[in-house]
mmCIF file of the C-alpha atoms, coordinates in Angstrom:
data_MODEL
# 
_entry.id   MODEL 
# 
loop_
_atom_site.group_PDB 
_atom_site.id 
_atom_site.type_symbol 
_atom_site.label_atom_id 
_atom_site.label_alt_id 
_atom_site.label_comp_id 
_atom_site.label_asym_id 
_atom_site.label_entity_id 
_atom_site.label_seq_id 
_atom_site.pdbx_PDB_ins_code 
_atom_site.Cartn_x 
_atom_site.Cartn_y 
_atom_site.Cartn_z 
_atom_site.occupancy 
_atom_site.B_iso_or_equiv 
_atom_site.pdbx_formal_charge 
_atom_site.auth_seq_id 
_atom_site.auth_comp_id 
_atom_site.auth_asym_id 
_atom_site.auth_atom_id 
_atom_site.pdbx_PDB_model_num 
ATOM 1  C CA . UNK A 1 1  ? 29.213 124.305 55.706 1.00 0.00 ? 1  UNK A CA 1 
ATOM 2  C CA . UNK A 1 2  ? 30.967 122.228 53.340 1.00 0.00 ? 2  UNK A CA 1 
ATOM 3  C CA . UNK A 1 3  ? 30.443 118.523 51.944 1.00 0.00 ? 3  UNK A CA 1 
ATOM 4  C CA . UNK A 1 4  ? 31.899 115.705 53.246 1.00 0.00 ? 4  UNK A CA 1 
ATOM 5  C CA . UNK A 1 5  ? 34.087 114.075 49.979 1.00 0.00 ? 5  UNK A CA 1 
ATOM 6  C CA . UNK A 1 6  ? 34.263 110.377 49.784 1.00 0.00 ? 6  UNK A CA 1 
ATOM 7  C CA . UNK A 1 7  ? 37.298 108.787 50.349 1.00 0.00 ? 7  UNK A CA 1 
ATOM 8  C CA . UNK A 1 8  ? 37.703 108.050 46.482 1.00 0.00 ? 8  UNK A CA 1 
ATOM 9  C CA . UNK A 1 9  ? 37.502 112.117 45.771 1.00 0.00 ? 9  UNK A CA 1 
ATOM 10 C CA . UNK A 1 10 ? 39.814 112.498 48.461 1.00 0.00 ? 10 UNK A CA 1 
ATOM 11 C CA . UNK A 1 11 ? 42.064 110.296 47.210 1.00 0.00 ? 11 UNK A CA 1 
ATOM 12 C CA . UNK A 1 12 ? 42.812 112.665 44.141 1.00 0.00 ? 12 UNK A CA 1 
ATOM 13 C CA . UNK A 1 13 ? 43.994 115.847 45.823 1.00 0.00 ? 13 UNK A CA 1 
ATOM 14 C CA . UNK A 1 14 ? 47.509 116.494 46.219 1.00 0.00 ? 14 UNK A CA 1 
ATOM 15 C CA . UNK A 1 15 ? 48.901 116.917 49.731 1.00 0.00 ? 15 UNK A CA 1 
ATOM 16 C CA . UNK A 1 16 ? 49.011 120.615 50.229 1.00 0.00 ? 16 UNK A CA 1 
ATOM 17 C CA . UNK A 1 17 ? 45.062 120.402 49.104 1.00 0.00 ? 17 UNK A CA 1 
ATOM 18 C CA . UNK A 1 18 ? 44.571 117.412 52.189 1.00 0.00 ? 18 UNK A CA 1 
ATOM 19 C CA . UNK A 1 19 ? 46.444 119.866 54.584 1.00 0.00 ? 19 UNK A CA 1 
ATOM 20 C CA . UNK A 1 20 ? 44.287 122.951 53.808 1.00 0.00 ? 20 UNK A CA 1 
ATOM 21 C CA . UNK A 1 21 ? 41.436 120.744 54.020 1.00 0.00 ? 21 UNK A CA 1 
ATOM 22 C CA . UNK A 1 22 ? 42.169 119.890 57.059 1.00 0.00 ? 22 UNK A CA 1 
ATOM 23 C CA . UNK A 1 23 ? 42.561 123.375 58.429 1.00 0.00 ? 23 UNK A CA 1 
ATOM 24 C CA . UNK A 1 24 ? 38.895 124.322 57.366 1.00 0.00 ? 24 UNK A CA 1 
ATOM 25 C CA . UNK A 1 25 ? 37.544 121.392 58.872 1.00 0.00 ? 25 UNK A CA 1 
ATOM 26 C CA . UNK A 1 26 ? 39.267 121.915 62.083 1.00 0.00 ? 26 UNK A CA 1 
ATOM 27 C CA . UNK A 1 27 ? 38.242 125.628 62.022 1.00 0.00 ? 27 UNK A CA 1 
ATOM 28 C CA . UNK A 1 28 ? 34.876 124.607 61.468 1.00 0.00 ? 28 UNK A CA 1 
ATOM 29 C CA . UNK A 1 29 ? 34.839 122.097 64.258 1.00 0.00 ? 29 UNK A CA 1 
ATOM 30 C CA . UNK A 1 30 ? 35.781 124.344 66.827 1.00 0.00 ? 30 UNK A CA 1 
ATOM 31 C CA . UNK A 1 31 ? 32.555 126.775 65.380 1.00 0.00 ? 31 UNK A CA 1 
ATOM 32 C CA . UNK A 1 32 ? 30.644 123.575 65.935 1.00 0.00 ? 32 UNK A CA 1 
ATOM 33 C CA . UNK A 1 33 ? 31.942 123.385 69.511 1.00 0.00 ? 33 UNK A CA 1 
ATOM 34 C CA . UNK A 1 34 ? 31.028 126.678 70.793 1.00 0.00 ? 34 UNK A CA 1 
ATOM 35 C CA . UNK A 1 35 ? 27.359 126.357 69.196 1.00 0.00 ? 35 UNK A CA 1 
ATOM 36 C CA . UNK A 1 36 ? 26.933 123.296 70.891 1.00 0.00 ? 36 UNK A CA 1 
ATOM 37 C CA . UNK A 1 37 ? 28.643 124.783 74.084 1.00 0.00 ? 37 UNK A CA 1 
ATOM 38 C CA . UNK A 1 38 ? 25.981 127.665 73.648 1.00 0.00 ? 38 UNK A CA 1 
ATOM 39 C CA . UNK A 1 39 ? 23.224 125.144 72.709 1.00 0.00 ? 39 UNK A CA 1 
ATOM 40 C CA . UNK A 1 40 ? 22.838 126.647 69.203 1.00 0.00 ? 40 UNK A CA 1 
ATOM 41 C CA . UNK A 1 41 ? 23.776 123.934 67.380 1.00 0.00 ? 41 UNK A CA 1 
ATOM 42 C CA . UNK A 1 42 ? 21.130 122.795 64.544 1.00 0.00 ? 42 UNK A CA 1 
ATOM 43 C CA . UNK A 1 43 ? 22.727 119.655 62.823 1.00 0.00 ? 43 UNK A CA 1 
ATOM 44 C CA . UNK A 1 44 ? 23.917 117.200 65.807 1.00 0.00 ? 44 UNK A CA 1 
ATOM 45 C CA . UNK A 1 45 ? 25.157 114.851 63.369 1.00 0.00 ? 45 UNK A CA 1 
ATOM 46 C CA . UNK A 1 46 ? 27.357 117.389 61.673 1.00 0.00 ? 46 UNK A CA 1 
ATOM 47 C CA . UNK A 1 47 ? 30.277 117.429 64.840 1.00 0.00 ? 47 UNK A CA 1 
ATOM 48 C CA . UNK A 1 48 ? 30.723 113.700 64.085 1.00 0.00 ? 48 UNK A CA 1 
ATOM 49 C CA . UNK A 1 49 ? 30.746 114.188 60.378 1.00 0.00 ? 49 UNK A CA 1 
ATOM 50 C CA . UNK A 1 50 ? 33.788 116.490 60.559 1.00 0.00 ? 50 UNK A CA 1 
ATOM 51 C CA . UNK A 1 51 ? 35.877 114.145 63.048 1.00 0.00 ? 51 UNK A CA 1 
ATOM 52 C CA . UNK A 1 52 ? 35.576 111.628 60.685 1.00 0.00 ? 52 UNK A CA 1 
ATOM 53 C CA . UNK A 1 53 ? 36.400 113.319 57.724 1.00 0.00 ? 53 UNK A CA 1 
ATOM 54 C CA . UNK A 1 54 ? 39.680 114.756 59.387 1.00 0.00 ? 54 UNK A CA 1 
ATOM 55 C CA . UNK A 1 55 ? 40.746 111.352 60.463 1.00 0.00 ? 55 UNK A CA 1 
ATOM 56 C CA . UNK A 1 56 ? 39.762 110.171 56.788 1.00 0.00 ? 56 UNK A CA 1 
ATOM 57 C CA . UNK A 1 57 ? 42.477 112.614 55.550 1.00 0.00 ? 57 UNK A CA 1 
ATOM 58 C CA . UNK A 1 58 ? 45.132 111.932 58.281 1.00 0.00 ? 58 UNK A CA 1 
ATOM 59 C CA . UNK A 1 59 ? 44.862 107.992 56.839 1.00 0.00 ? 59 UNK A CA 1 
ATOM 60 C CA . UNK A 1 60 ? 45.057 109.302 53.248 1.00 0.00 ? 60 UNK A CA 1 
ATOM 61 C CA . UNK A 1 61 ? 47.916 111.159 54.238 1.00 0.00 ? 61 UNK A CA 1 
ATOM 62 C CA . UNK A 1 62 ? 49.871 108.710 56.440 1.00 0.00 ? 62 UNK A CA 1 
ATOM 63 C CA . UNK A 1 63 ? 49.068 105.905 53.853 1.00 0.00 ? 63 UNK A CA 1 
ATOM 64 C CA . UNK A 1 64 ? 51.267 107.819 51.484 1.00 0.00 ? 64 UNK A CA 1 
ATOM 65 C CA . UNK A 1 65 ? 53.891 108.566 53.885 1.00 0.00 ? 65 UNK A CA 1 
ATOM 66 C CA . UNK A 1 66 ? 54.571 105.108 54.302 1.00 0.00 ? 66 UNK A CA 1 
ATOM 67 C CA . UNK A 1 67 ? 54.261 104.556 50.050 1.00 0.00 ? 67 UNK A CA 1 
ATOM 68 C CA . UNK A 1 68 ? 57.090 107.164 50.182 1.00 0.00 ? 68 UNK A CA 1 
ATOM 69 C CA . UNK A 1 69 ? 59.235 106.031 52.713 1.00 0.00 ? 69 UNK A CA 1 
# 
């Protein structure tokens, strides 16, 4: 499992880190699905803490979008 980063640390990665970031969170979400589908899941907490994480980077991500545009 990996940390959560603070918005701050997030903040300094470049774009194609945010986007890889993203993928490993999302693969590790849908690991955190099927243990919870198969009742093996330890850390209930942890499900939430990757949601919000992802949508922390999508924000990061759009907010520079618009800087850009």
């Amino acid at each position: 499992m990996s940390d959560i980063k603070k918005a701050k640390e997030l903040r300094g990665m470049s774009d194609a880190e945010l986007n890889e970031r993203i993928d490993e969170l999302a693969a590790e979400g849908m690991k955190l699905r099927f243990q919870q589908a198969t009742m093996q899941l330890t850390t209930t907490a942890r499900p939430t803490q990757v949601r919000r994480e992802i949508a922390r980077i999508k924000t990061i991500l759009a907010a520079r979008a618009v800087q850009g545009a």
